[in-house]
N, CA and C atoms as an extended XYZ file, in Angstrom:
600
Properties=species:S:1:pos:R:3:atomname:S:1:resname:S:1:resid:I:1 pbc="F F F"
N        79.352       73.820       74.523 N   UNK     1
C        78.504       73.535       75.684 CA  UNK     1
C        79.299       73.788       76.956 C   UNK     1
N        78.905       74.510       77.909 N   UNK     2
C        79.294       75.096       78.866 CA  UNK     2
C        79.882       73.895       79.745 C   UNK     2
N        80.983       73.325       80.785 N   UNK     3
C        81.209       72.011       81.587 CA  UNK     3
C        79.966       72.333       82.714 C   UNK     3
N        79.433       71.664       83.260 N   UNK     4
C        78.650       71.460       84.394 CA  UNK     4
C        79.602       71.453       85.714 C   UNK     4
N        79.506       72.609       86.288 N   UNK     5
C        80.144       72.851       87.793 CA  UNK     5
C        80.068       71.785       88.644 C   UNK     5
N        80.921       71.772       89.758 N   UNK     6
C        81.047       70.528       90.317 CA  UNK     6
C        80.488       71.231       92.344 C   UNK     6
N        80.535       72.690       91.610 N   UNK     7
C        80.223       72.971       93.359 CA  UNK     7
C        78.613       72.687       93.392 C   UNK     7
N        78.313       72.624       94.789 N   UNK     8
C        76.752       72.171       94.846 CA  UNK     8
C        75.941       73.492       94.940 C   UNK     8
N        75.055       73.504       95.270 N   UNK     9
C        73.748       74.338       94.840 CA  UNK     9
C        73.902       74.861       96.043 C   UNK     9
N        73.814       76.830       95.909 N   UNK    10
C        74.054       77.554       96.922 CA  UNK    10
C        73.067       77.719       97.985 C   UNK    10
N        71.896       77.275       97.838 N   UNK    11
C        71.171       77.414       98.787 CA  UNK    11
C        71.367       75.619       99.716 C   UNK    11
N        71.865       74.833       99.047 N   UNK    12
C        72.339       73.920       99.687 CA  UNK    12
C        73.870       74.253      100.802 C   UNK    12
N        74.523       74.914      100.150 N   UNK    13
C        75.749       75.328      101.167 CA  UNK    13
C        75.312       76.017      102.221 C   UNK    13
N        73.925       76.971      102.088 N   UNK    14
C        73.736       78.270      102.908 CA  UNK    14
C        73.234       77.026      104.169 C   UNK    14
N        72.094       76.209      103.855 N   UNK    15
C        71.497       75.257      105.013 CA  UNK    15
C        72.763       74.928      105.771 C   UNK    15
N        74.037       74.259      105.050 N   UNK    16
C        75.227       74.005      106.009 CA  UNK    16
C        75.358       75.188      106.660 C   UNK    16
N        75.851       76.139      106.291 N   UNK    17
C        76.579       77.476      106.885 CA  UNK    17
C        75.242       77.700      108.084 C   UNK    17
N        74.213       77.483      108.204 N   UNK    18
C        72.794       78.304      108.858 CA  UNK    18
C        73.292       76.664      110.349 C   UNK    18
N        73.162       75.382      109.700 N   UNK    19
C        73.646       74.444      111.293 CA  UNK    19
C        74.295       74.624      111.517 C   UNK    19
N        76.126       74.881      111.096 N   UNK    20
C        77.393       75.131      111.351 CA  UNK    20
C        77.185       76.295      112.167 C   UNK    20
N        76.403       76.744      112.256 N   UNK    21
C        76.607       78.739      112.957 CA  UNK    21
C        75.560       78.504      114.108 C   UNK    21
N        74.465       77.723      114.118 N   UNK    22
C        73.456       78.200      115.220 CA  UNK    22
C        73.528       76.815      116.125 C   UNK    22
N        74.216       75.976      115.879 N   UNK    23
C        73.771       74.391      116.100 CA  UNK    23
C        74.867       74.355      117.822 C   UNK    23
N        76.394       75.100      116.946 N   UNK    24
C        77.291       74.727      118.175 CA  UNK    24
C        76.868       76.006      119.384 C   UNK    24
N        76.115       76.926      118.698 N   UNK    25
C        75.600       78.069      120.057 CA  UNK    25
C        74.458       77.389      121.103 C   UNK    25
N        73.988       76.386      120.170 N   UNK    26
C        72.473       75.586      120.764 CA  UNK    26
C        72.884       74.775      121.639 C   UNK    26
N        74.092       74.226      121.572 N   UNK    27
C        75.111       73.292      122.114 CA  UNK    27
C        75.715       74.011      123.390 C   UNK    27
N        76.304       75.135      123.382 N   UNK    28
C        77.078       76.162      124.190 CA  UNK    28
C        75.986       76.509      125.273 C   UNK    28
N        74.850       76.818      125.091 N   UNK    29
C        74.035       77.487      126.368 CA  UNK    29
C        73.055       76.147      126.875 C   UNK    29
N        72.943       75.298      126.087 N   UNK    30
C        72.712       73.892      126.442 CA  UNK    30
C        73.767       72.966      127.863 C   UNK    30
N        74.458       73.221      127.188 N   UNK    31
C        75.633       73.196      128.329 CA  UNK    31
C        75.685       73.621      129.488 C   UNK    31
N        75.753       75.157      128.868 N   UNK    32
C        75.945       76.508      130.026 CA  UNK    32
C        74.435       76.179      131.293 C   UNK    32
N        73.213       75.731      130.871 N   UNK    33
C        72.160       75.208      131.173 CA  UNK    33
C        72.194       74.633      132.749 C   UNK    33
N        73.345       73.334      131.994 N   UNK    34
C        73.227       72.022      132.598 CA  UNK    34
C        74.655       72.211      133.533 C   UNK    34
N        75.532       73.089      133.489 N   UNK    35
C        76.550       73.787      134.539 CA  UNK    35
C        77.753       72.496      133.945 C   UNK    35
N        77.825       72.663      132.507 N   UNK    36
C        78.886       71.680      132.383 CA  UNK    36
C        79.696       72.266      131.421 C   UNK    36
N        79.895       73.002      131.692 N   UNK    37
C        81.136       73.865      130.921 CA  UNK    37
C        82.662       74.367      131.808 C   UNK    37
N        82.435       73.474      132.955 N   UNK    38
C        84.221       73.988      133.291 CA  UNK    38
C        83.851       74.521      134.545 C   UNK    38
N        85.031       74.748      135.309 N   UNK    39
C        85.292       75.636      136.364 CA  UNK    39
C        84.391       77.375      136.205 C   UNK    39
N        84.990       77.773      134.912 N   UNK    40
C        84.231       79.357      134.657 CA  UNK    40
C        83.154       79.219      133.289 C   UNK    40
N        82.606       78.646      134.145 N   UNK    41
C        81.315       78.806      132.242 CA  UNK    41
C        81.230       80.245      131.541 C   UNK    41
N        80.855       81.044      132.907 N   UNK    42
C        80.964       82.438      132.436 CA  UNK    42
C        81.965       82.831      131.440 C   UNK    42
N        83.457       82.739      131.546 N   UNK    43
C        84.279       82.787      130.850 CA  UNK    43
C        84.097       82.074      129.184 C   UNK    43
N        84.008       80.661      129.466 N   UNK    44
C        83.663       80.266      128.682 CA  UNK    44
C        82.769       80.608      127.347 C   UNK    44
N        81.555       80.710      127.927 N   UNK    45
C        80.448       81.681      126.908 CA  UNK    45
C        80.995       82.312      126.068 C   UNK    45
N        81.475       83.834      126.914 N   UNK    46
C        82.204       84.594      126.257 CA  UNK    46
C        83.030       84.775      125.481 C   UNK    46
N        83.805       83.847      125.798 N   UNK    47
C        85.449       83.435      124.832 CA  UNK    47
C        84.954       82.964      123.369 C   UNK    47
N        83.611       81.677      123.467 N   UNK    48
C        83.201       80.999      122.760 CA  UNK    48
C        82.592       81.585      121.341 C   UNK    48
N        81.899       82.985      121.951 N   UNK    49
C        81.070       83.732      121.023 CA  UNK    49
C        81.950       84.402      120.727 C   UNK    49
N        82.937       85.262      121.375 N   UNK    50
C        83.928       85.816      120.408 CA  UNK    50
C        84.720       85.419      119.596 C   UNK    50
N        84.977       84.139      119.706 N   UNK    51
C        85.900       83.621      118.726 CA  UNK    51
C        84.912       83.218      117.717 C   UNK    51
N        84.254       82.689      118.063 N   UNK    52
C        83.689       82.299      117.021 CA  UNK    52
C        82.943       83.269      115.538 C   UNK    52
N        82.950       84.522      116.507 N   UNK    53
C        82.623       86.079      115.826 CA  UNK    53
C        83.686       86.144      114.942 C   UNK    53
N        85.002       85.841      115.262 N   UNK    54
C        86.058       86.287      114.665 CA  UNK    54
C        86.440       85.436      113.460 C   UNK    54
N        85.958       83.438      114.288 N   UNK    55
C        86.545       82.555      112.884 CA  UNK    55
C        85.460       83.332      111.758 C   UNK    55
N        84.419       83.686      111.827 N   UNK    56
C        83.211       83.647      110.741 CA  UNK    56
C        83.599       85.201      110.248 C   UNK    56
N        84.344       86.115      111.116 N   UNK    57
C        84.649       87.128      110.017 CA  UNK    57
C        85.877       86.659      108.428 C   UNK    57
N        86.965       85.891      109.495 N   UNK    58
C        87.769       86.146      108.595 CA  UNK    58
C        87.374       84.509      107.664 C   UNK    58
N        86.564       83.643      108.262 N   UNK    59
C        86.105       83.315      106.937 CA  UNK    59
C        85.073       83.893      105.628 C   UNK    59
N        84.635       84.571      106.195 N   UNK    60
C        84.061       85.699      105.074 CA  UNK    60
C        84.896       86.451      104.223 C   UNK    60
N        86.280       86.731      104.471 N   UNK    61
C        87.106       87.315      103.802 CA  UNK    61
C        87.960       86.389      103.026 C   UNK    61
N        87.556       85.382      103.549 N   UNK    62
C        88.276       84.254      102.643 CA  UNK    62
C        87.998       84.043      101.350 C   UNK    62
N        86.780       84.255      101.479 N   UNK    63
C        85.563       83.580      100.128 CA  UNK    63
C        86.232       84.261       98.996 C   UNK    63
N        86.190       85.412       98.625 N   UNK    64
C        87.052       85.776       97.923 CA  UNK    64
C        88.211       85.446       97.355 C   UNK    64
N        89.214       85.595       97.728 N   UNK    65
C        90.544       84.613       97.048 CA  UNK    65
C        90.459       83.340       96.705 C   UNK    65
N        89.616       82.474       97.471 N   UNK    66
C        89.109       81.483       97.221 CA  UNK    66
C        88.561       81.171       96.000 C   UNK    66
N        87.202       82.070       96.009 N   UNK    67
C        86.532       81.935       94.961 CA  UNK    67
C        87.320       82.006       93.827 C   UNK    67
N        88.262       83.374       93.644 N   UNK    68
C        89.158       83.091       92.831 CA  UNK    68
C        89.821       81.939       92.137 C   UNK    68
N        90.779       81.439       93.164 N   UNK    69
C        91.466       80.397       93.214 CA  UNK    69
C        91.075       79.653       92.446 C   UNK    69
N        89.395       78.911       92.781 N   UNK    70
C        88.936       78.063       93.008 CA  UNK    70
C        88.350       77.964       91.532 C   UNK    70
N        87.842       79.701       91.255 N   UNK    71
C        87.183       79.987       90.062 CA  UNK    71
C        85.613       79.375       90.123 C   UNK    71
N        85.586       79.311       91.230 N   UNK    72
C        83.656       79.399       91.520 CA  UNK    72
C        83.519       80.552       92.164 C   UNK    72
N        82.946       81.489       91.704 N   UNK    73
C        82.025       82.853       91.647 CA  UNK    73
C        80.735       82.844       92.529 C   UNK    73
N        80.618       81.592       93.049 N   UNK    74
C        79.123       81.136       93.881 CA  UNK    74
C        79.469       81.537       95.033 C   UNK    74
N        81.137       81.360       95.256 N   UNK    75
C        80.816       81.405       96.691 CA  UNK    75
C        81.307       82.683       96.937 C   UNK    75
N        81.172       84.120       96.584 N   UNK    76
C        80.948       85.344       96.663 CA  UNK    76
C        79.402       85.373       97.410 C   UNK    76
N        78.843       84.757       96.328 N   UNK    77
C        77.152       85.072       97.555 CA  UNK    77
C        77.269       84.688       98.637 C   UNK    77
N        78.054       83.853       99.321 N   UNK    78
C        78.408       83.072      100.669 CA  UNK    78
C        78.379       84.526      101.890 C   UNK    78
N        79.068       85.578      101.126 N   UNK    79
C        79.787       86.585      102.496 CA  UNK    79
C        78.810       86.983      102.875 C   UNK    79
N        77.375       87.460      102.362 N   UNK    80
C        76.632       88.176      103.276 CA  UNK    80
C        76.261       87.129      104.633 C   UNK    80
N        75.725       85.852      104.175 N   UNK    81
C        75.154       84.880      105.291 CA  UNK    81
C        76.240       84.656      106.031 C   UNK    81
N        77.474       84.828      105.943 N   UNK    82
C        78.390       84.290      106.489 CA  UNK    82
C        78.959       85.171      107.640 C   UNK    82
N        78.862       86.925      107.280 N   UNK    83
C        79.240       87.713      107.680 CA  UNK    83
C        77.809       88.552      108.471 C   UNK    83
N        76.786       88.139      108.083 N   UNK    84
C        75.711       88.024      109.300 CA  UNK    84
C        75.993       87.515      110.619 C   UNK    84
N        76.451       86.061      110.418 N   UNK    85
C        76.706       85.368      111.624 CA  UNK    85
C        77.527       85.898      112.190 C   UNK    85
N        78.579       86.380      111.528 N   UNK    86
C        79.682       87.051      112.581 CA  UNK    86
C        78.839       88.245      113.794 C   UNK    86
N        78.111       89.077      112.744 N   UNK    87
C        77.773       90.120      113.394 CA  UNK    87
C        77.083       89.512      114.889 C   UNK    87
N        75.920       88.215      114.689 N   UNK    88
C        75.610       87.782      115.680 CA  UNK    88
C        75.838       87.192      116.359 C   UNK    88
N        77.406       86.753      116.185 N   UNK    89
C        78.179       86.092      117.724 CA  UNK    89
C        78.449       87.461      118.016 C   UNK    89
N        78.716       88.438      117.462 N   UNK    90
C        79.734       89.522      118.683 CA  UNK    90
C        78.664       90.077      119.162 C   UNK    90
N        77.410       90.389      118.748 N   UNK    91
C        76.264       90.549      119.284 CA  UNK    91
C        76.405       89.936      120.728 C   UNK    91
N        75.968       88.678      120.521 N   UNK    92
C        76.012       87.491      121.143 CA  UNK    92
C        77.356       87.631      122.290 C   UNK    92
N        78.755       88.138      121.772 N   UNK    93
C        79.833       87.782      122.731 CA  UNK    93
C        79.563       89.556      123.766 C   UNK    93
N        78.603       90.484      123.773 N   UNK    94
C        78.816       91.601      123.865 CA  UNK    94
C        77.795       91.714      124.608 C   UNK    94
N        76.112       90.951      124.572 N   UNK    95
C        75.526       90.564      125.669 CA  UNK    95
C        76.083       89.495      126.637 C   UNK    95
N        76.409       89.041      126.454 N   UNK    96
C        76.842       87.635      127.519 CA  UNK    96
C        77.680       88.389      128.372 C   UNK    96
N        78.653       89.532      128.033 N   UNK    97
C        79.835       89.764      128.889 CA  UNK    97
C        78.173       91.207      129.909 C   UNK    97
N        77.896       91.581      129.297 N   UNK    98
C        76.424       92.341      129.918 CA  UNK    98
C        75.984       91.983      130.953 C   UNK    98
N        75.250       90.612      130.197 N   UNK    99
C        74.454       89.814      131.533 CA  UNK    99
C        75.555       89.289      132.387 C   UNK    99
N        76.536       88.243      132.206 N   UNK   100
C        77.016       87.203      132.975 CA  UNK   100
C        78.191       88.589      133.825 C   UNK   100
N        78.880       89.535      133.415 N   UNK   101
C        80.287       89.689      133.949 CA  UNK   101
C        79.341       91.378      134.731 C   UNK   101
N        78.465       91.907      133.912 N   UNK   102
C        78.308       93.369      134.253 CA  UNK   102
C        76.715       93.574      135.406 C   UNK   102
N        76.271       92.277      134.718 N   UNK   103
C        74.784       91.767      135.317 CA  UNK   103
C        73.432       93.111      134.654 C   UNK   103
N        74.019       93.543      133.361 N   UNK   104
C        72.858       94.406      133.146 CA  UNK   104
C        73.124       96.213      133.992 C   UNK   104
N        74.212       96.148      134.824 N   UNK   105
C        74.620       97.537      135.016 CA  UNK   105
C        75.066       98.549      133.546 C   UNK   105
N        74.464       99.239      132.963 N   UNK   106
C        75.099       99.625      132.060 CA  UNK   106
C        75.708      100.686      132.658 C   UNK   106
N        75.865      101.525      133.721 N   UNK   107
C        76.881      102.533      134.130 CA  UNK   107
C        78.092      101.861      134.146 C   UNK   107
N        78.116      100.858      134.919 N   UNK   108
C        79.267       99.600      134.448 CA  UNK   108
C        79.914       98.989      133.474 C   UNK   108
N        79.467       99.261      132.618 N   UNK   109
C        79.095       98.595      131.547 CA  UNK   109
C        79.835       99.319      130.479 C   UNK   109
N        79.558      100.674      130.632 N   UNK   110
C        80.260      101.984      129.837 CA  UNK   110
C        81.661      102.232      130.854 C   UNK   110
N        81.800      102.379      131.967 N   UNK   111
C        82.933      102.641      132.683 CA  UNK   111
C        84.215      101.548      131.818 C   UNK   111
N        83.381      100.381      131.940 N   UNK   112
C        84.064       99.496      131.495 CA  UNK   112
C        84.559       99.201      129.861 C   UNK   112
N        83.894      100.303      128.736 N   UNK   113
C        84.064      100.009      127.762 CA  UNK   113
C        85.341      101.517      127.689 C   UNK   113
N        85.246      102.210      128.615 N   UNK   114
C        85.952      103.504      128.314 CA  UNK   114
C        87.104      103.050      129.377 C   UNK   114
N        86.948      102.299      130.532 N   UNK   115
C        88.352      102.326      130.997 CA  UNK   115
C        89.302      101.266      130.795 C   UNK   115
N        89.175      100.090      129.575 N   UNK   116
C        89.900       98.929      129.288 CA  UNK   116
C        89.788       99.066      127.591 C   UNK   116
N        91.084       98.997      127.391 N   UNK   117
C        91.211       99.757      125.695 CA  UNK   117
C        90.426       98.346      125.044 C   UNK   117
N        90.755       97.179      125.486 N   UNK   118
C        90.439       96.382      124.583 CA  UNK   118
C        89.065       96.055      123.892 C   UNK   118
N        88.216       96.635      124.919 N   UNK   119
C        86.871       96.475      125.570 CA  UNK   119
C        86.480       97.413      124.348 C   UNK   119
N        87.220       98.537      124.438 N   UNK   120
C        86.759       99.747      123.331 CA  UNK   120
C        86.864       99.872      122.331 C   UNK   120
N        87.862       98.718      121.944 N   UNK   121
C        88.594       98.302      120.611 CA  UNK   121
C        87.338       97.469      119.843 C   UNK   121
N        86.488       96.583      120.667 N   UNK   122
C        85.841       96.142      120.163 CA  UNK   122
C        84.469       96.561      120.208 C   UNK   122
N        84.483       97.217      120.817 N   UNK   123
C        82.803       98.011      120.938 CA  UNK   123
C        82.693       98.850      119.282 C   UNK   123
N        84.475       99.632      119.208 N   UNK   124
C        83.987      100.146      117.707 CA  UNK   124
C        83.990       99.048      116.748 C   UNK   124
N        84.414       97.854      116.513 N   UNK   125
C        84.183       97.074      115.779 CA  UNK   125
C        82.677       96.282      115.726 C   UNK   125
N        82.127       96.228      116.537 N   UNK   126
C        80.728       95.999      116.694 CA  UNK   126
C        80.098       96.991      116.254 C   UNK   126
N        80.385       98.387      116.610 N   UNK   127
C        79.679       99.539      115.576 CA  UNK   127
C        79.809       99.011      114.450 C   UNK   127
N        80.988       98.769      113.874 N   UNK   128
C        80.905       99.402      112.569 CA  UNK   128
C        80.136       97.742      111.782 C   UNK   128
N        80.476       96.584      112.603 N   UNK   129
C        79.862       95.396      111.957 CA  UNK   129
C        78.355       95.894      111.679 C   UNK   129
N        78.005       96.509      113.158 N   UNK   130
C        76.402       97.147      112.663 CA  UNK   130
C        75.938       97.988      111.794 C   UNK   130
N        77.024       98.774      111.234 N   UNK   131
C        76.281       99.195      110.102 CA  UNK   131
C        76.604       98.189      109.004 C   UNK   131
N        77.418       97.613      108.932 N   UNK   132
C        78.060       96.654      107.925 CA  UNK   132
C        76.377       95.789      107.539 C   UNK   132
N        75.727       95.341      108.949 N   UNK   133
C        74.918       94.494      109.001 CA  UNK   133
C        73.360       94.852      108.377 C   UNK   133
N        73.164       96.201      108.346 N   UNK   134
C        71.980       96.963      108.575 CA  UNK   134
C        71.908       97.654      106.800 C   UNK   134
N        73.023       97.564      106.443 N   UNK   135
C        73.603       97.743      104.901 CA  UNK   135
C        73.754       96.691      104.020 C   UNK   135
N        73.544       95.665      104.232 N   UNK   136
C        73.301       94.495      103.593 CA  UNK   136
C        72.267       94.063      103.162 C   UNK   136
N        71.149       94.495      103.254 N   UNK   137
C        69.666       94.295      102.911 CA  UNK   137
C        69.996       95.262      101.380 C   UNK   137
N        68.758       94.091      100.721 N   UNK   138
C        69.422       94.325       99.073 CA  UNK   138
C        69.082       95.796       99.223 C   UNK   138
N        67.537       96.699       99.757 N   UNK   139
C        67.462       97.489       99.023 CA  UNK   139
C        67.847       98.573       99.592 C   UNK   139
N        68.321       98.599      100.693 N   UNK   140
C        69.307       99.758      101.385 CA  UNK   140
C        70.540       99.656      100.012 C   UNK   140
N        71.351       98.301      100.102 N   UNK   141
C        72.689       98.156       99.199 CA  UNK   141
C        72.080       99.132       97.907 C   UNK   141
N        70.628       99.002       96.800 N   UNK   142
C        70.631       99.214       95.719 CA  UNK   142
C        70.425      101.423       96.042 C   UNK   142
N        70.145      101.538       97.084 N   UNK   143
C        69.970      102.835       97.268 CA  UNK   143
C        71.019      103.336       97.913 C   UNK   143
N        72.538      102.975       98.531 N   UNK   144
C        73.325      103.696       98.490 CA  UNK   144
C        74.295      103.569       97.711 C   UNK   144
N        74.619      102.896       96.263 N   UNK   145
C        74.711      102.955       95.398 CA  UNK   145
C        76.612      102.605       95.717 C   UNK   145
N        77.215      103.586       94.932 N   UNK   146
C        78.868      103.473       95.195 CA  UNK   146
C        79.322      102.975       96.343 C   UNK   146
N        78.304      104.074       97.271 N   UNK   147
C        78.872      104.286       98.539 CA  UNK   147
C        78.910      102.937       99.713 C   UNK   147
N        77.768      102.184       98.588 N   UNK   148
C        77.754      101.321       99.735 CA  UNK   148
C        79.200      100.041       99.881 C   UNK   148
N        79.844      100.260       98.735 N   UNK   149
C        81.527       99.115       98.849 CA  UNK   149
C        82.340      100.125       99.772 C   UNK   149
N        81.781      101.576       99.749 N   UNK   150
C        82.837      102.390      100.000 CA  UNK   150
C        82.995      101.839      102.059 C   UNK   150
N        81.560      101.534      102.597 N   UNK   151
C        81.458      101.104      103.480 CA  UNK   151
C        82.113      100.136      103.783 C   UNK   151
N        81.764       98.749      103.149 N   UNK   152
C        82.113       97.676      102.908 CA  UNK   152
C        83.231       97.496      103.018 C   UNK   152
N        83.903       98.184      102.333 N   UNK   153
C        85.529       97.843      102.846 CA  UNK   153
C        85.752       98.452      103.914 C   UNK   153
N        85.389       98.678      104.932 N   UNK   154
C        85.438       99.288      106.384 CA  UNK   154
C        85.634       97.572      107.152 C   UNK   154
N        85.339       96.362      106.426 N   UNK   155
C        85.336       95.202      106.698 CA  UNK   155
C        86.775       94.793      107.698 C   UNK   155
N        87.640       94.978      106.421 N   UNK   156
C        89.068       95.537      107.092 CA  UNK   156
C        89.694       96.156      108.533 C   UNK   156
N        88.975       96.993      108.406 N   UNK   157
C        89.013       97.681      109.738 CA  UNK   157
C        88.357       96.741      110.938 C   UNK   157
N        87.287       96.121      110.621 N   UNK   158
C        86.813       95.370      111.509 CA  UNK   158
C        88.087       94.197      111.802 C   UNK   158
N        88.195       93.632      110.871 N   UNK   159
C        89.535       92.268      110.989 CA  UNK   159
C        90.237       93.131      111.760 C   UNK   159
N        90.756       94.281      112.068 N   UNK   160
C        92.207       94.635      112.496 CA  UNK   160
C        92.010       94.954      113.641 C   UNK   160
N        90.446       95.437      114.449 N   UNK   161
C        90.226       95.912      115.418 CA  UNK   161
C        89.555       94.445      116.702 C   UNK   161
N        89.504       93.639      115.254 N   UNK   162
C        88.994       92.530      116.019 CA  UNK   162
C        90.089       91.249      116.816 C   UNK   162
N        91.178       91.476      116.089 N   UNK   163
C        92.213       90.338      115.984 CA  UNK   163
C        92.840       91.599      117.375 C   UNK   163
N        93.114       92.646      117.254 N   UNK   164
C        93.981       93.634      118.532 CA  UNK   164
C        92.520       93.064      119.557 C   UNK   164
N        91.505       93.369      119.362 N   UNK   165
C        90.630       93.197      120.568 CA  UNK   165
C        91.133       91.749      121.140 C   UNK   165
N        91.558       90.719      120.848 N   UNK   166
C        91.472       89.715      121.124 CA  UNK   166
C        92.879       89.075      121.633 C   UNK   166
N        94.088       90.088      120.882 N   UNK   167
C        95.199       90.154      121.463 CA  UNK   167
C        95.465       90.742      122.742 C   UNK   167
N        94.641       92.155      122.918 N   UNK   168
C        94.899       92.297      123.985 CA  UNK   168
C        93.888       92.046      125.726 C   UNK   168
N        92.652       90.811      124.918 N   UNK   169
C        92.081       90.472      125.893 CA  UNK   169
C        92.857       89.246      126.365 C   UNK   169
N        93.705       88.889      125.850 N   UNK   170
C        94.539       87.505      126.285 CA  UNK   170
C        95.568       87.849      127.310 C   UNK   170
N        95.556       87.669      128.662 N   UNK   171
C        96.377       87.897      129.441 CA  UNK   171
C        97.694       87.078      129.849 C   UNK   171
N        97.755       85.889      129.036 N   UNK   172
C        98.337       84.455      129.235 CA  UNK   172
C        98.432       84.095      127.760 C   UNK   172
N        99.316       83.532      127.267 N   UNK   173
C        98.882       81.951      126.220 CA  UNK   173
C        98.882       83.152      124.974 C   UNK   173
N        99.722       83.660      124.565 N   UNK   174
C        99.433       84.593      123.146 CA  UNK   174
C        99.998       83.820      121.902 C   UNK   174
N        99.938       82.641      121.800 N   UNK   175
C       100.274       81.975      120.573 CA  UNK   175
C        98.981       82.093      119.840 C   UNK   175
N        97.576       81.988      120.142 N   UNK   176
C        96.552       81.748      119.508 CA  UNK   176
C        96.186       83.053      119.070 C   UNK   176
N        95.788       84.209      119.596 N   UNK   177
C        95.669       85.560      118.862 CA  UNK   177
C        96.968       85.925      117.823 C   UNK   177
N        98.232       85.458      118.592 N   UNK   178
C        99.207       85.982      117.396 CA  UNK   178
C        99.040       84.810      115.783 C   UNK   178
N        98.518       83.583      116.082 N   UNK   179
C        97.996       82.825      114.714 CA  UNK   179
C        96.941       83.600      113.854 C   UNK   179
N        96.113       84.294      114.936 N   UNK   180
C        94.746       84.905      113.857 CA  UNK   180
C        95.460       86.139      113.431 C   UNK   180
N        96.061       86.579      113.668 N   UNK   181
C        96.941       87.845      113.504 CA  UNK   181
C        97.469       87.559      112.451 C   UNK   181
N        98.545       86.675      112.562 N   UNK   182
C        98.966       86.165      110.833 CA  UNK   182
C        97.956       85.588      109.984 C   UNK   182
N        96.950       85.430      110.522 N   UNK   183
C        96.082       85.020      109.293 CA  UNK   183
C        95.606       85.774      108.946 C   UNK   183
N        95.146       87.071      109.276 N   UNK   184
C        94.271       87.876      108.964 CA  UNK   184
C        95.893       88.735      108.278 C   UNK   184
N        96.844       88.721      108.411 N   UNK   185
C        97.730       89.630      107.601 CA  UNK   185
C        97.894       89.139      106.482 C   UNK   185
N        97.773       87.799      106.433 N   UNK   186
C        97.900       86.496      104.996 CA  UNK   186
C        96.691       87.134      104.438 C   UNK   186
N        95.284       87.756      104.694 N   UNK   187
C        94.206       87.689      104.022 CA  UNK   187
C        94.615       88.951      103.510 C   UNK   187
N        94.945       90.072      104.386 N   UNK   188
C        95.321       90.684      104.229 CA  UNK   188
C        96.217       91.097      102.305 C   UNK   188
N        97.534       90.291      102.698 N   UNK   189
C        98.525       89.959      101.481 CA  UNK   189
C        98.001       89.333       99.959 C   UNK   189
N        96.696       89.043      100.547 N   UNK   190
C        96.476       88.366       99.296 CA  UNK   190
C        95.365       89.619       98.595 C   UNK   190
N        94.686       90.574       98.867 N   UNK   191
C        94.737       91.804       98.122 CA  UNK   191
C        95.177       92.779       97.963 C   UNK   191
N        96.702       92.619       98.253 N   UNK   192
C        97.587       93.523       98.132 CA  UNK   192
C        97.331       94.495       96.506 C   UNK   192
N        97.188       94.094       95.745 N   UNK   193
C        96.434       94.562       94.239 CA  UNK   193
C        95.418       95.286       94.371 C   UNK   193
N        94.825       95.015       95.360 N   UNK   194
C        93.234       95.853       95.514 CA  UNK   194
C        93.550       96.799       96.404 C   UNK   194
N        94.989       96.879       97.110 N   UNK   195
C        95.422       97.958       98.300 CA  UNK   195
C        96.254       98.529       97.708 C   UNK   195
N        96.703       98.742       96.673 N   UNK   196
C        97.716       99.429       95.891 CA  UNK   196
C        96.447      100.285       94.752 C   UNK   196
N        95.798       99.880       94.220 N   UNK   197
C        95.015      100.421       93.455 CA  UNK   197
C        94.323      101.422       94.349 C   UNK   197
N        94.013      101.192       95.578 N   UNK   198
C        93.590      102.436       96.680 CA  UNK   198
C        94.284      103.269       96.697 C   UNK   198
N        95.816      103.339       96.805 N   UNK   199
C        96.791      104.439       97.525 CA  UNK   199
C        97.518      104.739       96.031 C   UNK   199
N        97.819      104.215       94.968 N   UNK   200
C        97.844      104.758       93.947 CA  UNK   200
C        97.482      105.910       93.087 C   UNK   200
């Protein structure tokens, strides 16, 4: 007789993951609202949704080793909902800098994504989250068949373009991008097996 798992029921985790992701944004422009976010709210916003773009990528990459670890296989289904949200904070961190910093100039808007590397660093990482995002629907996934992990691991690329975007938007205070930096090289290290079987 099989032991009875001790993790809870995945559509019970997803309801957490769905308040955890929309609850503190409801909170953030609630705020932003009521002009109680600080000296630069504007700033604020922004910072808020990008990071928060970033904790929810590289917890999506977590799930994995984890799951391993952990030897619950459930929480593999976790990355798509999880890695949705990411897509829609940077969404989210990519209008806000639009409206609040550019005011909806998009000649501005592009000057600004082509004349500040960091800016550009993350514009292609928002590409590519978008196709990441738009490729996740089961029946796109069941119709591009191989190709579609071949994408998927483009994930990677996102972590590396996202953690430099964020290093080099920090003009002050680089202890906190250089932490996500080692973390994302730790996530990194831990499929070192799955990155050797590539270049092999």
């Amino acid at each position: 007789m099989r032991a009875k798992s001790n993790f809870p029921p995945v559509w019970l985790v997803k309801v957490f993951i769905h308040i955890g992701a929309l609850l503190p944004l409801v909170n953030l422009y609630w705020l932003a609202y009521l002009d109680e976010l600080g000296a630069d709210p504007v700033k604020e916003v922004i910072h808020f949704t990008g990071i928060g773009a970033l904790n929810l990528l590289l917890l999506s990459l977590t799930l994995s080793p984890l799951a391993k670890f952990l030897k619950q296989g459930k929480l593999i289904s976790l990355r798509r909902v999880i890695g949705l949200y990411a897509f829609f904070y940077a969404v989210l961190h990519v209008l806000n800098f639009l409206f609040f910093e550019v005011q909806f100039d998009f000649g501005l808007f592009i000057d600004e994504v082509f004349d500040r590397p960091y800016i550009t660093v993350g514009m292609v990482a928002l590409l590519i989250l978008t196709a990441l995002a738009v490729t996740s629907v089961n029946k796109i996934k069941r119709g591009m068949g191989r190709s579609w992990q071949k994408l998927h691991n483009s994930t990677y690329l996102v972590g590396t373009l996202a953690v430099i975007h964020f290093y080099w938007s920090v003009k002050s205070e680089l202890t906190s991008p250089l932490i996500y930096i080692i973390l994302f090289i730790f996530l990194l290290f831990l499929r070192r097996d799955k990155f050797t079987r590539w270049f092999s």
